[in-house]
matplotlib code that plots the C-alpha trace (Angstrom):
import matplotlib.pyplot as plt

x = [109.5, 111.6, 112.3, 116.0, 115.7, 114.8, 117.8, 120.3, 118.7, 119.6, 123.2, 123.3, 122.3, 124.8, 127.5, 126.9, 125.9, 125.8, 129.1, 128.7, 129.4, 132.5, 133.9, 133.5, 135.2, 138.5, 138.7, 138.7, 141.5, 143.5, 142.9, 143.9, 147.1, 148.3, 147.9, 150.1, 152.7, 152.4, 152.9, 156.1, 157.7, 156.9]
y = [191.2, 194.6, 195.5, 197.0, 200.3, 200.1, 197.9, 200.6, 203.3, 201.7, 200.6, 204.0, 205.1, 203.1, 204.3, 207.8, 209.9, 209.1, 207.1, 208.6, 211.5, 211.1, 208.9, 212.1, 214.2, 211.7, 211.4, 215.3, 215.5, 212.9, 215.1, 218.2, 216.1, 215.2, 217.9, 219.9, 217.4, 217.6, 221.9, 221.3, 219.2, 221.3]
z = [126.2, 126.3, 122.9, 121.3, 121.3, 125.2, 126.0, 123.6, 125.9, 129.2, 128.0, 126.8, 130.3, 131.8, 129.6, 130.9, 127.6, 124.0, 123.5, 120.2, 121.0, 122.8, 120.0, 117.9, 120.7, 120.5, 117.2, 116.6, 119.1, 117.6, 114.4, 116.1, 117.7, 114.2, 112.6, 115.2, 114.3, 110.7, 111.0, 113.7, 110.6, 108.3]

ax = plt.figure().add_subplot(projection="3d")
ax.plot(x, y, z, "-o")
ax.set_aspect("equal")
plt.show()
């Protein structure tokens, strides 16, 4: 029996690194993006 937290490791393996991460990464520059907007209306 392999157990969850070895199976979340591999799938994060295959992934490439912590999908995490790179959630945080595209939601900062979709931040970034709309706040550029919001200044240019401004």
């Amino acid at each position: 029996m392999v157990d969850d937290k070895e199976i979340k490791e591999l799938i994060d393996k295959i992934r490439g690194t912590t999908p995490e991460d790179k959630i945080k990464e595209g939601v900062n520059i979709i931040i970034k993006a709309d706040a550029e907007k919001a200044k240019a209306k401004v």
